[in-house]
C-alpha positions as CSV (number, residue, x, y, z in Angstrom):
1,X,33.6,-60.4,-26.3
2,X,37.0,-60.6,-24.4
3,X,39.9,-61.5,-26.6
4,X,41.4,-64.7,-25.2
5,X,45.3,-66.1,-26.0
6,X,45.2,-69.9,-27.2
7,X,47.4,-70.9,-24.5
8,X,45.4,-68.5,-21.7
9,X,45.3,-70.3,-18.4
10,X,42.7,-70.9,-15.9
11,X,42.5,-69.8,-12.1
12,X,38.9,-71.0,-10.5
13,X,37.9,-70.1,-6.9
14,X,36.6,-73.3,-5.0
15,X,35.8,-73.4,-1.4
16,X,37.9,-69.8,-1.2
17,X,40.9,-70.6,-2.5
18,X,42.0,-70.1,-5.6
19,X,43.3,-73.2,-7.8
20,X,44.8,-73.4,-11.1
21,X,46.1,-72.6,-13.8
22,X,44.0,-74.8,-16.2
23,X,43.7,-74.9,-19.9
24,X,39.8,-75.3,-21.0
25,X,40.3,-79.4,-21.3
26,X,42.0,-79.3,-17.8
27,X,38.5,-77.5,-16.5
28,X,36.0,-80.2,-17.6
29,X,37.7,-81.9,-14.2
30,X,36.8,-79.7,-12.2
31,X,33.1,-80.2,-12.2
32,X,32.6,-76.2,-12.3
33,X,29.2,-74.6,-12.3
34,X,27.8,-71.8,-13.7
35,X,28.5,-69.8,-10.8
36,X,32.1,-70.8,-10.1
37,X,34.3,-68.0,-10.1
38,X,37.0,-67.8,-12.8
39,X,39.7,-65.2,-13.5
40,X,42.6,-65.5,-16.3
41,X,45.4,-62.5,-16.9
42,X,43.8,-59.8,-18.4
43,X,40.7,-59.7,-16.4
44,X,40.6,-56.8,-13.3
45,X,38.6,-59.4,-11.0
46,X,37.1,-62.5,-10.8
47,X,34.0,-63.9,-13.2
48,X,31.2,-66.3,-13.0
49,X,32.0,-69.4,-15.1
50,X,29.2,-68.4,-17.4
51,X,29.7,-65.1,-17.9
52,X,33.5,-65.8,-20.0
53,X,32.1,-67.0,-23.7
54,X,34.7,-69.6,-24.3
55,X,33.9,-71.3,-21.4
56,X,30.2,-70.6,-21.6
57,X,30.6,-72.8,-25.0
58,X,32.7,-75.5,-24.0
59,X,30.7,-76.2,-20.3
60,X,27.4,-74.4,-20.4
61,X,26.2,-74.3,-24.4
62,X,24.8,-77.6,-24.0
63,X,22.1,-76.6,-21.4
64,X,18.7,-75.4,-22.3
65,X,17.3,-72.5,-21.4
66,X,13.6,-72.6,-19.2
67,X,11.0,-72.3,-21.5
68,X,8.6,-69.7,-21.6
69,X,5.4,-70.3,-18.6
70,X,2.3,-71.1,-20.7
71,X,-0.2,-69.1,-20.1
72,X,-3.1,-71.1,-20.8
73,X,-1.6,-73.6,-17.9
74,X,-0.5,-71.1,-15.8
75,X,-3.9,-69.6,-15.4
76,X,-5.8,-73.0,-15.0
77,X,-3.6,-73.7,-12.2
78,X,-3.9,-70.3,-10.8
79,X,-7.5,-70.8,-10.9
80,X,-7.2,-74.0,-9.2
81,X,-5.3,-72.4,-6.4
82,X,-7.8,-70.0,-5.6
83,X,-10.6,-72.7,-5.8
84,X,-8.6,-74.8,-3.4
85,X,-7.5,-72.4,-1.2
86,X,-11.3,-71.0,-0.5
87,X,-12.2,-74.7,0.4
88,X,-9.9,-74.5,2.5
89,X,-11.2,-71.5,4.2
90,X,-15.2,-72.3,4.3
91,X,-13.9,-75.9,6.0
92,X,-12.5,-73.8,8.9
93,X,-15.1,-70.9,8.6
94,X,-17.7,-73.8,9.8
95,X,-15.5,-75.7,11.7
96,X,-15.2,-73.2,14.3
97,X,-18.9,-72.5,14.0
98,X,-19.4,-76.4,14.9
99,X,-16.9,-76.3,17.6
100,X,-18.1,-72.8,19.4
101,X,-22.0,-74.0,19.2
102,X,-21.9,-77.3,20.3
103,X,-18.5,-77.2,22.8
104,X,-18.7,-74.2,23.9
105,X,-20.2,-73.0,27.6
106,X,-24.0,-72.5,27.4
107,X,-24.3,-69.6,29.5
108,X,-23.3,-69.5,33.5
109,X,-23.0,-72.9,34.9
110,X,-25.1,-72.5,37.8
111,X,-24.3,-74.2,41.5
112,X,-26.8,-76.9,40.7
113,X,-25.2,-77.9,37.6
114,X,-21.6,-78.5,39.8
115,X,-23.6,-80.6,42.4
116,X,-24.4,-82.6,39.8
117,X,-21.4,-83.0,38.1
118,X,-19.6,-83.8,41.5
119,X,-21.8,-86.5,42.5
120,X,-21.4,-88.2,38.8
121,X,-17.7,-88.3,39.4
122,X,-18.2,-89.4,43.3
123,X,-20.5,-92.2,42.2
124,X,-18.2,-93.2,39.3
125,X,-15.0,-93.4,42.0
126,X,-17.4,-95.1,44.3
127,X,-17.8,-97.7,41.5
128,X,-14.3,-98.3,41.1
129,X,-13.4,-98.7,44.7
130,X,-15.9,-101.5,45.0
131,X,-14.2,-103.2,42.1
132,X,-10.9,-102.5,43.7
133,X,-12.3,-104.1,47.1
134,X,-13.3,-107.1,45.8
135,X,-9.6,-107.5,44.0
136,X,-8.0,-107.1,47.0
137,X,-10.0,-109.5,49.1
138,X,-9.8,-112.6,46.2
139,X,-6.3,-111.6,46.0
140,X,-6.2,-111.6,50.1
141,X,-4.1,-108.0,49.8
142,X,-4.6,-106.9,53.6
143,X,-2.4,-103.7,53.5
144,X,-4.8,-102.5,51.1
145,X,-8.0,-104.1,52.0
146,X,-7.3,-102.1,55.4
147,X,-7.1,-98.6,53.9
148,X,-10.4,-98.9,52.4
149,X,-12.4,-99.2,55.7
150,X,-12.9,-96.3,58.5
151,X,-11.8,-96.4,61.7
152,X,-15.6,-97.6,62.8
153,X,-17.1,-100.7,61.0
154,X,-20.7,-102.2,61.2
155,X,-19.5,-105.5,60.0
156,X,-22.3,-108.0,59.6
157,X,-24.6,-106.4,62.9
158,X,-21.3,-106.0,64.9
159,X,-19.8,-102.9,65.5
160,X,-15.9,-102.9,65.2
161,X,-12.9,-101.1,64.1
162,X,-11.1,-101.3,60.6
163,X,-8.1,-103.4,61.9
164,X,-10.4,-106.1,63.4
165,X,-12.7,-106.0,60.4
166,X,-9.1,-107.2,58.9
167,X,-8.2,-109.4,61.2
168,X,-11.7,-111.5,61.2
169,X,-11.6,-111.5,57.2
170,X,-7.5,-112.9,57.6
171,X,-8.6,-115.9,59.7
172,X,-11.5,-116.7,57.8
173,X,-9.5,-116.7,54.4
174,X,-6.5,-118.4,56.2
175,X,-9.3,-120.9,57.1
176,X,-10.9,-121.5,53.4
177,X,-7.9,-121.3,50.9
178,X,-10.2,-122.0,48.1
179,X,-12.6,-119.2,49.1
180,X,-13.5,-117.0,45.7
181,X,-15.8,-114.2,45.3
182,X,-16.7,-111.9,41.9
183,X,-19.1,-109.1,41.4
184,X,-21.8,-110.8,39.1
185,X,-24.0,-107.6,37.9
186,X,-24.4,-104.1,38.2
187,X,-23.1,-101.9,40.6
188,X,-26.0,-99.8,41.8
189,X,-24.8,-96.4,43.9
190,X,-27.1,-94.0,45.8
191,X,-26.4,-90.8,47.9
192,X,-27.7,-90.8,51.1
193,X,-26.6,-87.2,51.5
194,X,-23.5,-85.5,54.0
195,X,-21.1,-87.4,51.7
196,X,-22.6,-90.7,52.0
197,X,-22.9,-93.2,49.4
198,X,-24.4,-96.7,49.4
199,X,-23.4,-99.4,47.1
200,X,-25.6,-102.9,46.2
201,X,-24.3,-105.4,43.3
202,X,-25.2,-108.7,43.1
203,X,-21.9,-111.3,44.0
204,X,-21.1,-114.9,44.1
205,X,-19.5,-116.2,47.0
206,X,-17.9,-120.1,47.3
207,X,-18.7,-121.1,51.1
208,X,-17.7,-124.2,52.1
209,X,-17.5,-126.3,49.0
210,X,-20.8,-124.5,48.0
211,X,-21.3,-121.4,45.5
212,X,-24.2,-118.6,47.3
213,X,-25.4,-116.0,45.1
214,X,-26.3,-113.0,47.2
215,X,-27.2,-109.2,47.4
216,X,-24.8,-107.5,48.8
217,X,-23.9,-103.6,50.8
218,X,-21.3,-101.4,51.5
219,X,-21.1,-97.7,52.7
220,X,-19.1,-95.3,52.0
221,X,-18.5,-92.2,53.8
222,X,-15.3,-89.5,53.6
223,X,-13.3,-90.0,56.2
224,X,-10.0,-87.5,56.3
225,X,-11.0,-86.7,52.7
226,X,-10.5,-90.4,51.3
227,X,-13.9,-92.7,50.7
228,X,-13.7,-95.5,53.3
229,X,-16.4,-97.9,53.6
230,X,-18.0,-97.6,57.0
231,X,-20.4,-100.9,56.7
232,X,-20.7,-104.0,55.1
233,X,-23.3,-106.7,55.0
234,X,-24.9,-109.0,52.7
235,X,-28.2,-111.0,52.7
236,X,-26.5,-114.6,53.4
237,X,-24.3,-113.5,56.2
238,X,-26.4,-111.0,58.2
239,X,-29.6,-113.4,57.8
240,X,-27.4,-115.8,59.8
241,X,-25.9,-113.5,62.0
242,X,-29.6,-112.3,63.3
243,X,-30.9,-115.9,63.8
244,X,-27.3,-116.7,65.8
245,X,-27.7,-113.1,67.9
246,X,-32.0,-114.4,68.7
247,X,-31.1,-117.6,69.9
248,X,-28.4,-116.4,71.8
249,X,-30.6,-113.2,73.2
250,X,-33.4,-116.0,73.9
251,X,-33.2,-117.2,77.4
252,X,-36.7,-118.1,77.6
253,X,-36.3,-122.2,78.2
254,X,-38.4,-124.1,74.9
255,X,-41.8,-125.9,75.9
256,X,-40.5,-129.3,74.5
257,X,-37.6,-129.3,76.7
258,X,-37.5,-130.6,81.0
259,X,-37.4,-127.4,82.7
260,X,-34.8,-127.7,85.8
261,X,-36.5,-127.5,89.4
262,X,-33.7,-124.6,89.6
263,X,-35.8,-122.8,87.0
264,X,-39.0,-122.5,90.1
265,X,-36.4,-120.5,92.3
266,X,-38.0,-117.6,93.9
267,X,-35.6,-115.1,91.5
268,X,-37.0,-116.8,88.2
269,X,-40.8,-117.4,89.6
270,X,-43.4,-114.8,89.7
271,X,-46.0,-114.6,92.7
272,X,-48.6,-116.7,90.4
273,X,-46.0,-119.4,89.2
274,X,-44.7,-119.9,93.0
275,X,-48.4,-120.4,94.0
276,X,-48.8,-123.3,90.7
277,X,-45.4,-125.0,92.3
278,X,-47.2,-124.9,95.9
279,X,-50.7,-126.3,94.7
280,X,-48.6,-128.9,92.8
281,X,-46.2,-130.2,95.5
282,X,-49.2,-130.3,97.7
283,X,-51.4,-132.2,95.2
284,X,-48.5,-134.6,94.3
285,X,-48.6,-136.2,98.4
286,X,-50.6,-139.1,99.1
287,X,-54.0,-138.3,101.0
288,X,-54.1,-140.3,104.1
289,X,-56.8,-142.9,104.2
290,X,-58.6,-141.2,107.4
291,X,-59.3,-138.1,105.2
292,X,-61.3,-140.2,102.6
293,X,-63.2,-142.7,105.4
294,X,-65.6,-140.2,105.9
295,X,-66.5,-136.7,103.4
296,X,-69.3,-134.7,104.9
297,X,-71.7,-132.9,101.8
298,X,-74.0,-130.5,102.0
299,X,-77.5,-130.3,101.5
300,X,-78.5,-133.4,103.7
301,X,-75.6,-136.0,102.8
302,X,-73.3,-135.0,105.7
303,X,-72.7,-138.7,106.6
304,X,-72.8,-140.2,103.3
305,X,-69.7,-142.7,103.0
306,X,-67.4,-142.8,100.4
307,X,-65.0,-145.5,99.5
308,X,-61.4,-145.7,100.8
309,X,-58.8,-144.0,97.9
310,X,-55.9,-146.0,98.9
311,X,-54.4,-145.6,94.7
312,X,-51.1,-143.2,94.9
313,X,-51.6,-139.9,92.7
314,X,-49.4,-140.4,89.4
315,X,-46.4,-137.2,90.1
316,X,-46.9,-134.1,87.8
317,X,-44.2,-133.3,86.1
318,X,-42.6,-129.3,86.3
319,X,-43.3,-129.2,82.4
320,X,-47.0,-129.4,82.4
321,X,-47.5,-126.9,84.3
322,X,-44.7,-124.4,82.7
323,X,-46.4,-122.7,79.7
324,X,-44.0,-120.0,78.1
């Protein structure tokens, strides 16, 4: 024990610097610690706060001392532990088990297996571009609509380019403000092969005040490595377009109808139709009376009478005797 003087003063170290001197009473303001460093005259160097007894009593006396571990608890939660941590383990002992035998590559992945998996992402962009289509023809987007066909269209039986695919769908949407169209079922896809693909989905189509439900078709190819669709049809339109394209192709004149004496020109009349127009002019003229006086028969009745046919032959008309 170190003697200490009644009236001994106080030097503590805080932050580096030393501060005092401080009787014992002074120190309780300080807020020193255990470890703070105290030295007093007498003393060759500096002490921890705890270490000098009479101010181990008057700060420190008051605090208890840890207890002693208990055993009993200590090895019950040591045996937990253990237990806990070897959960821990078999969890990710089987974990990876479940990842490397059901994630993991199954062998070499063979060029079959990466055709496949190309086309299922092919088809699967094909389906969204078809979606993307019909958005930006309700939403009359040109710019875009125009980037999604090639630079060669069959567009409803006519062959065209891209920019007057455009151009006819502009006027007709300029034309029907109200026009509306949405995909109304699935969107089926097939390869066709060389990076083909062709698309049918059902859609309904307002037309004139009138709502059509219809099959329709695109194809897409790869043109300059994008998909661009490179025909379009549908069973409403093109069913019109062929009957307009037959009766224009048609120039065969209808039975009901007058046929024009132009039509029995020699450029339009065969040999056999030329010699019906000839028998007909000739049969349509009046037969003089002198040819009918007298008619001679065969077979004895040479000069056998018959009487006077002076009744006009009705005209036949150029229809009667056309047959297309």
């Amino acid at each position: 024990m170190t003697p200490l003087n009644a009236s001994a003063k106080y030097f503590v170290a805080i932050l580096g610097e030393s501060h005092g001197p401080y009787t014992i009473e002074a120190l309780k303001d300080k807020n020193i610690t255990p470890d703070t460093l105290v030295w007093y005259e007498g003393l060759r160097d500096w002490k921890r706060a705890e270490d000098i007894e009479e101010i181990r009593d008057a700060f420190f006396a008051h605090v208890p001392k840890p207890a002693m571990p208990d055993k009993k608890k200590s090895s019950f939660n040591y045996g937990i532990s253990i237990l806990v941590l070897a959960l821990v383990l078999a969890v990710l002992i089987f974990g990876t088990l479940f990842l490397v035998f059901n994630f993991a590559p199954k062998g070499t992945t063979t060029e079959s297996d990466e055709i496949v998996d190309k086309e299922a992402t092919e088809i699967q962009i094909i389906k969204d571009l078809t979606v993307y289509w019909n958005q930006c023809l309700v939403t009359r987007k040109s710019p875009e609509l125009e980037r999604l066909y090639a630079q060669e269209v069959r567009y409803y039986l006519h062959t065209m380019s891209g920019s007057e695919v455009i151009q006819s769908k502009k006027k007709y949407l300029d034309t029907h403000p109200n026009f509306n169209q949405s995909i109304t079922g699935e969107i089926v896809v097939t390869s066709l092969g060389n990076n083909t693909y062709q698309v049918r989905f059902p859609k309904r189509t307002n037309l004139k005040s009138k709502t059509v439900d219809v099959e329709a078709e695109l194809i897409f190819i790869q043109e300059a490595g994008e998909w661009k669709i490179q025909s379009e049809q549908d069973s409403y339109t093109t069913d019109l377009s062929e009957d307009k394209q037959a009766n224009e192709n048609n120039s065969t004149v209808p039975y009901n109808e007058d046929v024009p004496k132009s039509y029995f020109s020699e450029d339009n009349l065969s040999n056999a139709d030329k010699t019906k127009q000839d028998s007909t002019e000739s049969y349509n003229q009046k037969v003089p009376e002198s040819d009918l006086s007298e008619v001679n028969f065969s077979n004895g009745n040479k000069n056998k009478k018959k009487s006077k046919r002076t009744k006009e032959i009705p005209e036949v008309s150029p229809r009667a005797v056309y047959r297309p």
